[in-house]
GUVEXLUM-187652 format. One record per residue: x, z, y of N, C-alpha, C in turn. Coordinates in steps of 0.02 Angstrom, whole numbers, padded with zeros to 5 digits, always signed. Example, Ala and Ser with C-alpha at 12.3 -4.5 7.8 and 13.67 -1.06 7.14 Angstrom:
2
+00660+00390-00284+00615+00390-00225+00660+00390-00165;+00642+00354-00112+00684+00357-00053+00645+00394+00002;
//
This chain:
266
+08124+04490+03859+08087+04429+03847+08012+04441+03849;+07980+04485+03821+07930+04504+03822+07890+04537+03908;+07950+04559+03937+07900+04557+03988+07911+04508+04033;+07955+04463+04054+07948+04403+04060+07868+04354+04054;+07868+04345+03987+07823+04318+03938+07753+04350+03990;+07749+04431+03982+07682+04456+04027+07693+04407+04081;+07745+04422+04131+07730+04415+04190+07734+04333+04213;+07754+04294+04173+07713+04221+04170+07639+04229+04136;+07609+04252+04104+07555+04249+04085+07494+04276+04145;+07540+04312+04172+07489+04337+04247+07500+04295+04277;+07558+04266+04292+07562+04209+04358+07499+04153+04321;+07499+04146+04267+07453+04065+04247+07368+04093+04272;+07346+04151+04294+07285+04164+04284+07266+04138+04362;+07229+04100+04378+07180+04077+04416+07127+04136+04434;+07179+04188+04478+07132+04235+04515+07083+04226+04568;+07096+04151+04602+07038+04154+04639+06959+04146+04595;+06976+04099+04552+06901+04077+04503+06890+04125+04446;+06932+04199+04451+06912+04252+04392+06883+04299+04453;+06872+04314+04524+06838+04336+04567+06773+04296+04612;+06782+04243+04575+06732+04207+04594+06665+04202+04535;+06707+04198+04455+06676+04222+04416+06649+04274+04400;+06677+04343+04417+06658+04404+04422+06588+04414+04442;+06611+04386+04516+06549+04383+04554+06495+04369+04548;+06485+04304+04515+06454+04248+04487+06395+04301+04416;+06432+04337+04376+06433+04367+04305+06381+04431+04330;+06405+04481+04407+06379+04523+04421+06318+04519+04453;+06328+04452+04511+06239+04446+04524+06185+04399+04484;+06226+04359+04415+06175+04328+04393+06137+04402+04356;+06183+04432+04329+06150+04488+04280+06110+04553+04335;+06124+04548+04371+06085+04594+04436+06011+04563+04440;+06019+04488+04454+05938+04450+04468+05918+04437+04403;+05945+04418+04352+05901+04434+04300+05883+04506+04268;+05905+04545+04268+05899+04585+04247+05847+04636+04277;+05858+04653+04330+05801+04668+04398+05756+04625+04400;+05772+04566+04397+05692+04540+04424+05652+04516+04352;+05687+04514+04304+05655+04543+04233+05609+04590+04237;+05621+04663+04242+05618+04730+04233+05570+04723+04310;+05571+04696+04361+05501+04721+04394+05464+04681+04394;+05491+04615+04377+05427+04570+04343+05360+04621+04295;+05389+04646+04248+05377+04667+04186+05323+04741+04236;+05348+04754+04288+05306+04824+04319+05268+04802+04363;+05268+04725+04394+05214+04698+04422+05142+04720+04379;+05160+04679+04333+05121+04662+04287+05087+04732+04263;+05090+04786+04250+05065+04849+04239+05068+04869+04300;+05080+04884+04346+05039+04882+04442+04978+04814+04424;+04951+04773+04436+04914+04731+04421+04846+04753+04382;+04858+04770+04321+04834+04786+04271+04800+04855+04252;+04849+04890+04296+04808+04964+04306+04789+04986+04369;+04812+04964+04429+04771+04992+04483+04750+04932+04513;+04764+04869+04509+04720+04831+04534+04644+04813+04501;+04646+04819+04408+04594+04795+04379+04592+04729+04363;+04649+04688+04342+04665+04648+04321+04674+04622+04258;+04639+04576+04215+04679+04547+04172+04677+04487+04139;+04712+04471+04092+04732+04404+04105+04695+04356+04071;+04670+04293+04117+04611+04239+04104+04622+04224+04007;+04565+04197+03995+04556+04173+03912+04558+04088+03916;+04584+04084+03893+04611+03997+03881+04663+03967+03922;+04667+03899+03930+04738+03888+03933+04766+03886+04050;+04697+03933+04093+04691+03939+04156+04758+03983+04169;+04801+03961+04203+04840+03998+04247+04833+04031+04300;+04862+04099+04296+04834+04144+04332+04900+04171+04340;+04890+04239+04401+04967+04258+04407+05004+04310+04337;+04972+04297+04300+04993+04332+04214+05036+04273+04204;+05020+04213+04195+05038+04166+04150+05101+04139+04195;+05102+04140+04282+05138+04143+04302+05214+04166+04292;+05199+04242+04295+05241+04294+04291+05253+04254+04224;+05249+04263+04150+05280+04249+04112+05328+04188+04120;+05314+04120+04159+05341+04070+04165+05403+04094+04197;+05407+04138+04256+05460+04182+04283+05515+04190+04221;+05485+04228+04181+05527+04277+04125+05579+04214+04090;+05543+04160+04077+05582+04130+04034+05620+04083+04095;+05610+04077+04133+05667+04047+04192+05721+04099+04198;+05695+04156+04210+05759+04218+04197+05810+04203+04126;+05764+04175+04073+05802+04182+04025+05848+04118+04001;+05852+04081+04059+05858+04005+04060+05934+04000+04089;+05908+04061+04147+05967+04040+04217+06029+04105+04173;+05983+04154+04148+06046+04184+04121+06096+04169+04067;+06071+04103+04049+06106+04071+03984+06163+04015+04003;+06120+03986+04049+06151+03929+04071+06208+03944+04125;+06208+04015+04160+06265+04023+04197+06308+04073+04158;+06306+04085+04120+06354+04108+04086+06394+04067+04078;+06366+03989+04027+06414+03951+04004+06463+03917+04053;+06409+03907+04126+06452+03867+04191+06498+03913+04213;+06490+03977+04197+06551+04026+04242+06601+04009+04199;+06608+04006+04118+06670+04006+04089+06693+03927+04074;+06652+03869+04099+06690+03792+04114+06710+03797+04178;+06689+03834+04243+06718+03855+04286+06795+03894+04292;+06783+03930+04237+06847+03982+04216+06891+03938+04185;+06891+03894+04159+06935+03834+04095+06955+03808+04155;+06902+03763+04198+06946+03712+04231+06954+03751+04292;+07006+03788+04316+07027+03843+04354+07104+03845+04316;+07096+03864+04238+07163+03881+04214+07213+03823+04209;+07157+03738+04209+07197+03691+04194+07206+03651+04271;+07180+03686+04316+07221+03668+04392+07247+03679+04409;+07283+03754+04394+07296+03793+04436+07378+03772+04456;+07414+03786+04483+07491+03783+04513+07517+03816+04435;+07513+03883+04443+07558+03927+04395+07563+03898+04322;+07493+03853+04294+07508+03806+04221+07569+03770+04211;+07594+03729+04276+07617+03697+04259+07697+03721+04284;+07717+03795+04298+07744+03811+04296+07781+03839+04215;+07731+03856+04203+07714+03910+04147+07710+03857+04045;+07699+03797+04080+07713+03745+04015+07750+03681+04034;+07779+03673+04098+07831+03600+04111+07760+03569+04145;+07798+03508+04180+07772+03462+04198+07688+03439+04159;+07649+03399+04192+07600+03402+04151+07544+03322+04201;+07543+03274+04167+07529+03208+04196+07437+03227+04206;+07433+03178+04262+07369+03183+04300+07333+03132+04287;+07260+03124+04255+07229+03082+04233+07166+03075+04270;+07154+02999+04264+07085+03000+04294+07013+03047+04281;+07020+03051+04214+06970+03097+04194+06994+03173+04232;+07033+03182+04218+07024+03260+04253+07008+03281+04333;+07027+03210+04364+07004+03199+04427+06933+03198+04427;+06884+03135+04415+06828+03137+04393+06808+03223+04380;+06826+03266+04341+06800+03318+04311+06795+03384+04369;+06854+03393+04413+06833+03392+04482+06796+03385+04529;+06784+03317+04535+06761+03302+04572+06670+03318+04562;+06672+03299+04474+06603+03332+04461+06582+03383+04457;+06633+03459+04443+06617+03548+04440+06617+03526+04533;+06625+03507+04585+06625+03520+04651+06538+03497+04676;+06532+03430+04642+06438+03395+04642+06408+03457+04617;+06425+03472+04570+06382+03511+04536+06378+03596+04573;+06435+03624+04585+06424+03685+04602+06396+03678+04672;+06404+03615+04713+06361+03633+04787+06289+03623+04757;+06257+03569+04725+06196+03577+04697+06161+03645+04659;+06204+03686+04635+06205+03743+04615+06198+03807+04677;+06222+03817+04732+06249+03828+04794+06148+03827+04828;+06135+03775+04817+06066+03736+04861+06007+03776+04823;+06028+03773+04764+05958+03792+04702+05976+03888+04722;+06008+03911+04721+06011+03988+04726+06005+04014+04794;+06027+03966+04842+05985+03986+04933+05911+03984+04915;+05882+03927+04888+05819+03940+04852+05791+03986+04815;+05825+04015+04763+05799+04066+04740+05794+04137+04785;+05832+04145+04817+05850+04191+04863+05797+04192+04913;+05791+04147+04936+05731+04147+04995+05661+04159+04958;+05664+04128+04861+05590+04145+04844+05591+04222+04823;+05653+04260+04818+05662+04299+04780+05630+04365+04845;+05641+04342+04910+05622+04401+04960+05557+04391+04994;+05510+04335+04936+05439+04366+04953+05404+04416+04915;+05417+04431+04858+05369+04504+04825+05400+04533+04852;+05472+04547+04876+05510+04599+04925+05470+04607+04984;+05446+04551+05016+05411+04582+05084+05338+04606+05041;+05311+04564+04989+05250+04609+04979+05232+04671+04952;+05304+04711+04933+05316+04753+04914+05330+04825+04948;+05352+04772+05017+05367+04825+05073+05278+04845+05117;+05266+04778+05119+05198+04788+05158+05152+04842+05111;+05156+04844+05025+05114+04904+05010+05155+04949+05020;+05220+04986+04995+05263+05041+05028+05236+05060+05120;+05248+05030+05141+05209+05035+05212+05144+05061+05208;+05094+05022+05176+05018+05054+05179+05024+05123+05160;+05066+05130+05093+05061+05196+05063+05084+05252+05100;+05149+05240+05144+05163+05266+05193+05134+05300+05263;+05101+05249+05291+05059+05259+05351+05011+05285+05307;+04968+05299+05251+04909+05298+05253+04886+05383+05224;+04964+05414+05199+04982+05475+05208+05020+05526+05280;+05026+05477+05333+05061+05476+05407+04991+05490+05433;+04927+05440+05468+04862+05433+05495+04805+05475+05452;+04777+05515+05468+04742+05557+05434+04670+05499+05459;+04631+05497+05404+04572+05466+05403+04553+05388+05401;+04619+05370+05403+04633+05270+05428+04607+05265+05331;+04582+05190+05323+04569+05143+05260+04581+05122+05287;+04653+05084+05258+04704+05020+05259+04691+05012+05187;+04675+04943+05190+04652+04897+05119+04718+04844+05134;+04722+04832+05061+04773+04793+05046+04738+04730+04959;+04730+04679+05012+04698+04614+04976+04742+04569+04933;+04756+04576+04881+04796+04512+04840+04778+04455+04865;+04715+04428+04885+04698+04357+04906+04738+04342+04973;+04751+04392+05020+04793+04343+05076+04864+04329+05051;+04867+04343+04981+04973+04327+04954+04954+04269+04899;+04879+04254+04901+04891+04197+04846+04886+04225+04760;+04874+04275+04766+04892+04290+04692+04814+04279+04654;+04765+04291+04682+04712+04272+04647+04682+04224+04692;+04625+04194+04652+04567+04149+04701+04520+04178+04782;+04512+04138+04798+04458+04162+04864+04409+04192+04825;+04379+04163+04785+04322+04195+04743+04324+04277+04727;+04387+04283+04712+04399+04345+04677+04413+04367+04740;+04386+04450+04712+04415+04515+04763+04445+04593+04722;+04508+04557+04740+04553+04616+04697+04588+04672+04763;+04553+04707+04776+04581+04762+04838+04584+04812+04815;+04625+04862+04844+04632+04931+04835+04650+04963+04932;+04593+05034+04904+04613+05052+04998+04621+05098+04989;+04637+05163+05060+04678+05212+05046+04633+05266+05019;+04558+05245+05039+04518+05297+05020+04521+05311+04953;+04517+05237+04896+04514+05246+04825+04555+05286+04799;+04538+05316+04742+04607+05358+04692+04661+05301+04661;+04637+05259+04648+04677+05219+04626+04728+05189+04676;+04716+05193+04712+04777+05177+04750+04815+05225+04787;+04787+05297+04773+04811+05361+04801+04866+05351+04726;+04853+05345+04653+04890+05368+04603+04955+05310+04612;+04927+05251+04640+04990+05203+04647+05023+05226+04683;+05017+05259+04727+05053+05271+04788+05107+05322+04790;+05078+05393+04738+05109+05428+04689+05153+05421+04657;+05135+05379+04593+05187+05333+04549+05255+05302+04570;+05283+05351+04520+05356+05308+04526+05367+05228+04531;+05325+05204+04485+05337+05133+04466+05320+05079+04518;+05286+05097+04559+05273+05068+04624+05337+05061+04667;+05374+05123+04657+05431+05154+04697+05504+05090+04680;+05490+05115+04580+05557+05093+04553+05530+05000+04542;+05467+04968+04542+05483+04891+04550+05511+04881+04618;+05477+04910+04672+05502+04881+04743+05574+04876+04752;+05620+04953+04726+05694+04944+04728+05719+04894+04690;+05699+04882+04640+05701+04844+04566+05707+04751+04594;+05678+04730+04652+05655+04667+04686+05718+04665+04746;+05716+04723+04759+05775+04730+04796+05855+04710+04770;+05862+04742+04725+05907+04734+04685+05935+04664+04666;+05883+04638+04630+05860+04569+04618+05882+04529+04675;+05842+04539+04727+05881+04486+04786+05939+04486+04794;+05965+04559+04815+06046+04573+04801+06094+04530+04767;+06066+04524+04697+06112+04489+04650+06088+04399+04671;+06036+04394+04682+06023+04297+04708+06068+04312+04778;+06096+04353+04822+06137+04328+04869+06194+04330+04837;+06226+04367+04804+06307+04382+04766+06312+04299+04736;+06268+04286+04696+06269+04209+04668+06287+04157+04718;+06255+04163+04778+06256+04105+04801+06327+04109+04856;+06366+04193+04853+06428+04179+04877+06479+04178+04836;+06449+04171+04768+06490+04146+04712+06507+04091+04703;+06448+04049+04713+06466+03981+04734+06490+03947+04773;+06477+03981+04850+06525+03970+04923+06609+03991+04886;+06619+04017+04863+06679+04043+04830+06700+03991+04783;+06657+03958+04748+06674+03923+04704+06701+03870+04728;+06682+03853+04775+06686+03776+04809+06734+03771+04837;+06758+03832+04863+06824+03830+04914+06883+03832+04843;+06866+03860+04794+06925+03863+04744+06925+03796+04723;+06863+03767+04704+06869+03693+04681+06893+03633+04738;+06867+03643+04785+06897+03610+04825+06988+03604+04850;+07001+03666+04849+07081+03688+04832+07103+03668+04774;+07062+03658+04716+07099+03623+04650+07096+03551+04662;+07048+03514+04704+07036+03465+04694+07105+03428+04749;+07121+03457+04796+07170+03430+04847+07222+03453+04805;+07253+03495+04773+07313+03510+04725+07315+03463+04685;+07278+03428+04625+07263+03368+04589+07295+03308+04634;+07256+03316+04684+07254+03219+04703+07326+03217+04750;+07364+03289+04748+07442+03297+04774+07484+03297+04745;+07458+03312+04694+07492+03315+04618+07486+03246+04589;+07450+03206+04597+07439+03131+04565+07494+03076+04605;+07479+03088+04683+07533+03055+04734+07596+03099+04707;+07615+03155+04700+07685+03152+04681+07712+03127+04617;+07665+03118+04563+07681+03104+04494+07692+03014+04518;+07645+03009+04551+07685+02913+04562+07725+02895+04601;+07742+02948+04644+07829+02952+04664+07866+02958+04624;+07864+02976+04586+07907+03034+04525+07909+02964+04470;+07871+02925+04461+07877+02880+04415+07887+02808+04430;+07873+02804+04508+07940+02733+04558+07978+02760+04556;+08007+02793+04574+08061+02853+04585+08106+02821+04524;+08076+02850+04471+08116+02864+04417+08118+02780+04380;+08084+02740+04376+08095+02673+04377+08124+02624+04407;+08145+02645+04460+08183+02613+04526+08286+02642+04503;+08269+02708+04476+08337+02715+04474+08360+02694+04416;+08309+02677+04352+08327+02630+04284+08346+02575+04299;+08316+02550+04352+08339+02470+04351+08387+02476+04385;+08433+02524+04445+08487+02523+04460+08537+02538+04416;+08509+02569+04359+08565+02594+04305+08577+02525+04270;+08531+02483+04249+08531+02428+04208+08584+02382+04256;+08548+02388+04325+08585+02322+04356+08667+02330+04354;+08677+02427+04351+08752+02441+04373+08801+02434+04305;+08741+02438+04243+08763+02432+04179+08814+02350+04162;+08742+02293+04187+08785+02246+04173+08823+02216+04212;+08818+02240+04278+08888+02237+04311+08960+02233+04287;+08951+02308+04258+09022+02327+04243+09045+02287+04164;+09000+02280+04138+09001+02223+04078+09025+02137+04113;+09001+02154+04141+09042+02068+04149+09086+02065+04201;+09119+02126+04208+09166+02127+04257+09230+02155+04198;+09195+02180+04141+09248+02191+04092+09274+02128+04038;+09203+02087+04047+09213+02002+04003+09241+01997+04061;+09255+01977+04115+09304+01943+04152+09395+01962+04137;+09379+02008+04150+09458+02057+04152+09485+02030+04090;+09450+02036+04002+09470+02031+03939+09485+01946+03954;
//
């Protein structure tokens, strides 16, 4: 009885939406977590070899920026947690094997509706993380373009290759925040691990904004598969209940048949 018992309890699990969740769990915590952690080494790259720091009063600058980052990290990592495991719920209460696993089980408009809304919602979800993804592989390219300088500029004996924050937007035209190959300071960046470990660190980060967004391509095809199981499951339940009303009233009609075929006889 007991292993029985297991092996319905495996059949009820909704493996496509616990690999879709997986997924979901491994690259949200990849892009936050990475792009946390080189957020955080921007910001000391910035600060020590560019000569940077951050404006006095309430002017936004790429400091105040970056922090706005941090707490969107700390936003998206909250909020998809909770959507992976209402994802994970309504997965267990679609699935085929439930209603193996507890009898029959009637189909309501609300749960249709509820469908139909985890499917609105996860393509809108789907749209916002191609977005992040595409914003997520610009410090990646600007990360590569200094890896590159640092590169060639130990490759070319005698070249100054300067590298300007103002053509990426990060400070004003006014300002001139450069570092070239001649300076030490950008010889020690170039050195430095931390130059090394944010760039992989951004990398990473993107990594996990693509895993998300085929978490969600994943998601959609599972929800969409729950959602045509439902509305097959709704058409057979109102077969199932003409069906079964059609043969009451033949029972009734055959009932008093034989009743007044027995008042006749008496």
């Amino acid at each position: 009885g007991c292993f029985e018992c297991c092996i319905k309890c495996l059949g009820g699990i909704p493996y496509a939406s616990l690999i879709a969740t997986i997924l979901l769990y491994a690259g949200v915590a990849l892009f936050c977590g990475c792009g946390h952690e080189a957020l955080s080494g921007t910001v000391n790259i910035l600060q020590t070899y560019f000569e940077m720091t951050r404006s006095a009063g309430d002017v936004i600058d790429a400091f105040t920026l970056i922090d706005i980052f941090k707490y969107v990290i700390y936003g998206v990592a909250a909020a998809f947690f909770v959507y992976g495991i209402l994802l994970m719920v309504e997965g267990f209460f679609t699935t085929g094997a439930i209603k193996d696993l507890y009898g029959d089980f009637k189909i309501t408009t609300c749960g249709r509706c509820v469908s139909a809304w985890f499917i609105m919602l996860t393509y809108i979800f789907m749209l916002a993380w191609l977005g992040v993804t595409a914003f997520t592989s610009l410090p990646v390219y600007m990360y590569f373009n200094l890896w590159t300088i640092c590169r060639n500029a130990t490759v070319v004996d005698g070249a100054n290759l300067c590298l300007d924050l103002r053509q990426y937007g990060i400070v004003t035209i006014g300002e001139e925040k450069k570092v070239c190959t001649s300076s030490e300071s950008f010889i020690k960046m170039c050195d430095s691990n931390e130059l090394n470990m944010t760039f992989h660190l951004f990398i990473v980060a993107l990594a996990g904004a693509g895993a998300a967004v085929i978490a969600m391509v994943h998601y959609l095809m599972v929800l969409s598969a729950n959602w045509a199981y439902v509305k097959d499951a709704c058409r057979m339940q109102k077969y199932e209940d003409i069906k079964s009303k059609e043969e009451q009233e033949l029972h009734d009609i055959h009932s008093t048949r034989s009743k007044e075929r027995l008042n006749a006889y008496t």
